[in-house]
C-alpha positions in Angstrom: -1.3 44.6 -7.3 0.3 46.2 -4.9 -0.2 50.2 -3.9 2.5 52.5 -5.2 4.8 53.1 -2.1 4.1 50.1 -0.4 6.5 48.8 2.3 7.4 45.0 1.8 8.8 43.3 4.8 10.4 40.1 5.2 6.9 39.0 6.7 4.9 39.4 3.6 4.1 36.5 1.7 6.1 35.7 -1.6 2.2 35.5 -3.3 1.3 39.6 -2.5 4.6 40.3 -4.1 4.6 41.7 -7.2 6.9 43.6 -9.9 5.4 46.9 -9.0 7.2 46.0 -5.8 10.6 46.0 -7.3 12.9 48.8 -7.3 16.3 49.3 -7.9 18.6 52.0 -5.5 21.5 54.0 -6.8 23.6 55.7 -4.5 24.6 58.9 -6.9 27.9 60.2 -6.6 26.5 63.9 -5.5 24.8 61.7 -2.6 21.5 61.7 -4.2 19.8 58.6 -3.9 17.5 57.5 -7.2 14.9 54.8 -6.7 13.8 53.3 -10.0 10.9 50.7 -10.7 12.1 47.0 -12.0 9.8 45.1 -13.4 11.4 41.1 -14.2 9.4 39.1 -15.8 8.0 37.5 -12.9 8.4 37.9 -9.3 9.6 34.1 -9.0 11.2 33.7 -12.3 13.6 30.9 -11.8 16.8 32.8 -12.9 16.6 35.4 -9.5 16.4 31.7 -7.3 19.2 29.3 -6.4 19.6 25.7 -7.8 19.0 22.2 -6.6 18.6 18.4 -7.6 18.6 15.1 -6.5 19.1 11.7 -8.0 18.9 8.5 -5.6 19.1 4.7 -5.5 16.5 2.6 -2.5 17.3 -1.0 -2.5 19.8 -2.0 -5.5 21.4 -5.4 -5.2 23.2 -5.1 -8.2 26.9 -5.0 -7.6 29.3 -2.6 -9.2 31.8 -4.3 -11.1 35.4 -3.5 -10.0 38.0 -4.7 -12.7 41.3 -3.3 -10.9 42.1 -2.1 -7.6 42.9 1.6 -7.1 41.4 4.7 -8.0 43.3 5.2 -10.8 41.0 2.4 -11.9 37.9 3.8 -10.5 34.2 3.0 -12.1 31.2 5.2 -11.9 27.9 4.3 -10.1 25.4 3.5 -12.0 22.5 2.1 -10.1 20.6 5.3 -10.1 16.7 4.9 -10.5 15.1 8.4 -9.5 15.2 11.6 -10.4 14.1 14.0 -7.2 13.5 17.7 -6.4 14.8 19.8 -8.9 14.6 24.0 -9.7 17.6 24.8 -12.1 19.3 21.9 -12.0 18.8 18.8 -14.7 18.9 15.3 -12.6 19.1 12.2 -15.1 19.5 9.1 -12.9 19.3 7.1 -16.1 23.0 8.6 -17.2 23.4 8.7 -13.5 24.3 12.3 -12.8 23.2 16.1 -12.2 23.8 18.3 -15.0 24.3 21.6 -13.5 22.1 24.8 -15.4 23.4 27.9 -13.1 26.9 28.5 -12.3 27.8 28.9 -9.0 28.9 27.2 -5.1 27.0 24.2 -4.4 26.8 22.2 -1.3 27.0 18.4 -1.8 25.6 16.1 0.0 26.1 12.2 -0.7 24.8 9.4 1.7 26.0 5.9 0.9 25.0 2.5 2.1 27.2 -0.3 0.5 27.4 -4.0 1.3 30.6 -6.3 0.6 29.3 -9.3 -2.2 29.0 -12.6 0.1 32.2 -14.3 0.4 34.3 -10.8 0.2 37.5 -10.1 2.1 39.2 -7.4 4.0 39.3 -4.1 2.1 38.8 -0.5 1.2 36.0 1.3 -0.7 36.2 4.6 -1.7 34.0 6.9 -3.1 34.3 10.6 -4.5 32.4 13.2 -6.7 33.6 13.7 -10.3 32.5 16.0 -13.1 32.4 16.0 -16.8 32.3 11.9 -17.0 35.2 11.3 -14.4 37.3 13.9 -16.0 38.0 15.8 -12.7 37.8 15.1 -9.0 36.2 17.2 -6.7 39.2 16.5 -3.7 37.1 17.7 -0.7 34.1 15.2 -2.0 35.5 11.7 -1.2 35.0 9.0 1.5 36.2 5.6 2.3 34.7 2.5 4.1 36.6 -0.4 5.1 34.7 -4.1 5.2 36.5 -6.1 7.7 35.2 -9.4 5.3 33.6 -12.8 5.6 31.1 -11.4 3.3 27.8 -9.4 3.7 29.0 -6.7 5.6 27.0 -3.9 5.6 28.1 -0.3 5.9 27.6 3.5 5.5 29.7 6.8 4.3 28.8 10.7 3.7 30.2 12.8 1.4 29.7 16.3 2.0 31.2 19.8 1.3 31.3 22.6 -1.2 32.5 23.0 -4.7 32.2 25.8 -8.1 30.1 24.1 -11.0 29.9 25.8 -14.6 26.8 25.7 -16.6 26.5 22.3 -18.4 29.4 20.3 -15.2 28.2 16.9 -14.7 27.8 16.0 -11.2 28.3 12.0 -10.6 29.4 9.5 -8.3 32.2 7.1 -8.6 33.9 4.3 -6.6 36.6 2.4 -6.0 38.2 -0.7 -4.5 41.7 0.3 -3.0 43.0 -3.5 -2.0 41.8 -5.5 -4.9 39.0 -6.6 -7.3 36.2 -7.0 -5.0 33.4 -6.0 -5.9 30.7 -3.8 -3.9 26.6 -3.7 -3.9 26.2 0.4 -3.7 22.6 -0.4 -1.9 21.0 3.1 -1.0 23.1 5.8 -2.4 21.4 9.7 -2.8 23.2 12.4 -4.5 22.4 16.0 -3.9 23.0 19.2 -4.6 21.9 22.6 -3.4 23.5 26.0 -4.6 24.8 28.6 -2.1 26.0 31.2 -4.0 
């Protein structure tokens, strides 16, 4: 434990930190200024640290079916096999999305490597980050990757930028097919999130 009065400095390791550490300072409005001990329940509980999770794909040949063109007609990815790094944050890869346990600004990042079926035309994939089972779009969250066809064209796209996420948003992944009913193999595709504020 730490000695009454100690200094702590931004050099200190996180492990000699404890709550005897903690105080709070209020500025009084005569000018005084009152120091009071804080104890949380622990140092590094989880609720004083910011959130992040990761679900990710490696190697799916398993195309996404794509019934009509558009994105009004868009279907979610579902190839997810792995749950990654996680602190307040719930990854599920096997409902293929990050249910979000701390509100608050989160950067996403998406990194997507898709191939055209063999045989596939000219056309236009899109992809972009939904919440809530596709019920809103996340506009600043979206890419698109055009095959230029004869079939087993390979191809990447990055999503990446900032969005507000309640306590209990679903995070997922969905695509599109802007010219037709091609389909597309979504091979390596990694979702993550990290919070910010």
């Amino acid at each position: 434990m730490a000695a009454p009065g100690k200094k702590i400095t931004a050099l200190d390791p996180l492990s000699a930190i404890t709550s005897d550490d903690l105080f709070v300072v209020v500025n009084n409005p005569d000018g005084a200024i009152t120091t009071t001990r804080k104890a949380p329940t622990s140092v590094l509980d989880d609720r004083y640290l910011l959130a992040f999770g990761e679900i990710f794909v490696a190697g799916n040949t398993v195309e996404t079916a794509i019934s009509s063109s558009g994105k009004a007609n868009r279907v979610q990815i579902t190839a997810f096999d792995t749950n990654s790094e996680s602190r307040n944050a719930t990854p599920d890869h096997a409902s293929n999305h990050i249910t979000v346990t701390q509100a608050g600004v989160y950067m996403i990042a998406v990194c997507i490597h898709a191939d055209s079926p063999a045989g596939g035309g000219a056309v236009t994939f899109g992809w972009s980050i939904y919440k809530n089972n596709g019920a809103t779009e996340i506009p600043n969250l979206h890419a698109h990757r055009g095959f230029s066809g004869g079939g087993a064209e390979a191809g990447s796209s990055n999503v990446c930028g900032m969005a507000h996420f309640d306590v209990d948003d679903t995070i997922e992944l969905w695509c599109w097919n802007e010219d037709d009913t091609q389909n597309v193999v979504n091979e390596d595709v990694g979702i993550s999130i990290t919070q910010v504020g």
